[in-house]
N, C-alpha and C positions, 0 to 999 in steps of 0.2 A: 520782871514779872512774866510768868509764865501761863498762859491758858491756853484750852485747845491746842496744844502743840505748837504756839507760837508763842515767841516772847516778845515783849515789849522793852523797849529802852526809852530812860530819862533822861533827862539834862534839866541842870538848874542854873541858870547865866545871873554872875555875880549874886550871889546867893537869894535870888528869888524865890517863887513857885516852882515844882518842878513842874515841867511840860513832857508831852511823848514826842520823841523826836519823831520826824517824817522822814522816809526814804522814800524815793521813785516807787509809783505803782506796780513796777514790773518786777521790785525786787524783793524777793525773801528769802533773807537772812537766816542762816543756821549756826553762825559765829560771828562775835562784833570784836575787835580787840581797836583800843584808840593809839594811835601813834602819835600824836601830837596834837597840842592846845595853842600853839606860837603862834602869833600875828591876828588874832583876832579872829581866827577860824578854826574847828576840830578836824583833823583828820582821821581817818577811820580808815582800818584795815577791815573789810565785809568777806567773807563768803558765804556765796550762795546757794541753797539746794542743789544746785547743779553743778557746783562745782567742788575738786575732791583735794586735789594739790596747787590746788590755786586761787587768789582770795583778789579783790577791785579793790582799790582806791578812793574814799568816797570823801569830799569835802563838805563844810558846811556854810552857812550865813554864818554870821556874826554872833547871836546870840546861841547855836549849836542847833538848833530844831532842825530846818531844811538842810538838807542832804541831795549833792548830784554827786554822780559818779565821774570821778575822773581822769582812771589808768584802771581797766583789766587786765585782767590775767598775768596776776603778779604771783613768779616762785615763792614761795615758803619755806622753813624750816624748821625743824624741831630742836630747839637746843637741848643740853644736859640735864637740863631741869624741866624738862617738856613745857617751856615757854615756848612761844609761836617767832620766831625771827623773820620780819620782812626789811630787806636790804630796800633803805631810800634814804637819797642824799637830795640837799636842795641847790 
């Protein structure tokens, strides 16, 4: 959902209600791409208004709402099909 020039993101944990997920105060989002749902946490590829070639790392709680950040300043890429490719291995 999109207003005022910000959008908003959902999550619905095992198919409940959906909720608006929370990111840190200090962060707004201009791209959200998810990299993975594994172990009982979402990760999240973010970048931020201020940033152009490079996007954080953000995890979450367990049911996906709460969100911290935790790797910046991660390269990106554009593949073939202008999908976003961020290199991470665990």
């Amino acid at each position: 959902l999109t207003t005022a020039g910000r959008t908003t993101y959902f999550v619905s944990f095992q198919r409940g209600p959906f909720r608006t997920i929370q990111l840190p105060k200090y962060c707004l989002p201009k791209d959200m791409h998810i990299v993975s749902t594994d172990e009982g946490q979402v990760l999240a590829a973010v970048q931020e208004w201020n940033e152009n070639d490079t996007y954080s790392l953000y995890i979450s709680d367990t049911p996906g709402v709460y969100f911290t950040r935790s790797l910046p300043n991660l390269r990106t890429s554009r593949g073939l099909a202008g999908n976003l490719i961020v290199d991470v291995y665990k």
